[in-house]
C-alpha positions in Angstrom: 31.8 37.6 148.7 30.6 37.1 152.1 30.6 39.1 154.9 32.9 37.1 156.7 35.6 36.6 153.7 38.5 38.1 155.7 37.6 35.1 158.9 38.0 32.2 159.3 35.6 29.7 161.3 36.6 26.3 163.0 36.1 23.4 160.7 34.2 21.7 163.1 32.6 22.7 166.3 34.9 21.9 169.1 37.8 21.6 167.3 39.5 25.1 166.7 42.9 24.1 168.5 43.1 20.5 166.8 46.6 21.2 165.0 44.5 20.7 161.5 42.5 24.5 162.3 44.5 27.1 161.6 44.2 28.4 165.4 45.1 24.7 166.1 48.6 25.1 163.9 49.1 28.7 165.2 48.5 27.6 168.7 51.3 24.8 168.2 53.3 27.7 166.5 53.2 30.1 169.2 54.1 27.0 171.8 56.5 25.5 170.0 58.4 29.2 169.5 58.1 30.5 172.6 59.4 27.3 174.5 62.2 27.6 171.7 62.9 31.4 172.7 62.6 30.7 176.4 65.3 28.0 175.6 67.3 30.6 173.6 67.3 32.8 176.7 67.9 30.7 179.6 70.7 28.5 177.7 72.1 31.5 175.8 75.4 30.6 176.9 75.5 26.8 176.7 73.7 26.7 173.3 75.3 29.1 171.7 78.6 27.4 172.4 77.0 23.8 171.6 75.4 25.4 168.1 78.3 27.9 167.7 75.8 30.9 167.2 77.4 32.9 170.6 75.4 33.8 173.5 74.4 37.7 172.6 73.3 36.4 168.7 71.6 33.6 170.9 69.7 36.4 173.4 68.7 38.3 170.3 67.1 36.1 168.7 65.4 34.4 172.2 63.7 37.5 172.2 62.8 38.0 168.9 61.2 34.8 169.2 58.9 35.2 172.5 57.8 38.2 170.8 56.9 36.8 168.0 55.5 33.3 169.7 53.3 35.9 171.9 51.9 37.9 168.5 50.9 34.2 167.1 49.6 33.1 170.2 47.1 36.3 170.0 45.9 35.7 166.7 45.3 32.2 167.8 43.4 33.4 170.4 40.7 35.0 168.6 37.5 32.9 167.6 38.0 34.2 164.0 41.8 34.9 163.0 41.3 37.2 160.3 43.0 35.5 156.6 45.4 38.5 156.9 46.7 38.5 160.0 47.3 34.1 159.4 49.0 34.6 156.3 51.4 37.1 157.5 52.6 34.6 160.0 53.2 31.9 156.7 55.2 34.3 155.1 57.0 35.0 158.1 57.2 31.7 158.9 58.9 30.9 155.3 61.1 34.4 155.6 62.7 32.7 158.7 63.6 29.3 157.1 64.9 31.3 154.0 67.1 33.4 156.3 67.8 30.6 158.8 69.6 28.7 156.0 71.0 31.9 154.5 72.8 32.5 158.0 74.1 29.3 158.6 76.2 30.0 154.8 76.9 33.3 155.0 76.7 34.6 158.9 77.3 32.2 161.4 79.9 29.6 162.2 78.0 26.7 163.5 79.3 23.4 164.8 78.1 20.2 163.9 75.8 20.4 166.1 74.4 23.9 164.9 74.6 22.4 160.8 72.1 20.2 162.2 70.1 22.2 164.4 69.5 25.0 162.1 68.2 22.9 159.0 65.8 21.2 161.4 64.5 24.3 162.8 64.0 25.8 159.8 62.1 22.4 158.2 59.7 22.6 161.4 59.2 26.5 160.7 58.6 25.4 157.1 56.0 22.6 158.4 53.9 24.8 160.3 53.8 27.3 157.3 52.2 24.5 155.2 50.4 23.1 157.9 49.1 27.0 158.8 48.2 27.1 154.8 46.8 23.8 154.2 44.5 24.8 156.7 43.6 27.8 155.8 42.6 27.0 152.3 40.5 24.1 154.1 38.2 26.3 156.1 38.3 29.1 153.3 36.4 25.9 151.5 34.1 25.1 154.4 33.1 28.4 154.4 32.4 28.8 150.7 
């Protein structure tokens, strides 16, 4: 095993935030999250009405999200994201569509507009978990 077994390095020099890296697909993760969460926040009140989640459920989970969109966006940010650290974020990126879906059933009351939203959310959280892995396994084999 190499010294560097728990890193990864960029596929290609100059391209560690195309969205086929893995910092490229966290780096789209954190973005995509945190504009999400900011939305969550700032709209609490309209969204939450138009999805039929309610504002507070809406607030809580806006700021579950920055933090989380600001923990990816960290690990992007190193030159080596250690294998760890990026496969912590797939499973918590596939724990959130699981209990995404499971909410919809069993928690929340959404509106038309929510049955919609929250599948879709959850199949773009699901998109960047294989995107995050696919990638991962790719530069696991560059390095090899």
């Amino acid at each position: 095993m190499s010294a560097h077994a728990n890193t990864l390095t960029p596929a290609r020099p100059g391209s560690a935030f195309s969205p086929w890296t893995v910092r490229g697909t966290l780096v789209l993760d954190a973005l995509v999250t945190g504009g999400n969460g900011l939305a969550y926040l700032a709209f609490s009140g309209p969204l939450g009405e138009l999805l039929g989640a309610g504002r507070a459920t809406l607030v809580d989970i806006g700021l579950f999200l920055l933090g989380y969109a600001f923990a990816v966006g960290a690990l992007a940010a190193r030159r080596q994201p250690p294998v760890f650290g990026v496969r912590a974020v797939v499973d918590l990126n596939l724990a959130w569509v699981v209990l995404s879906l499971v909410a919809m059933e069993l928690w929340l009351e959404p509106t038309t507009a929510g049955l919609v939203w929250i599948p879709l959310q959850a199949g773009t959280v699901a998109l960047f978990a294989v995107l995050q892995i696919t990638a991962l396994r790719r530069e696991a084999r560059t390095r090899d």
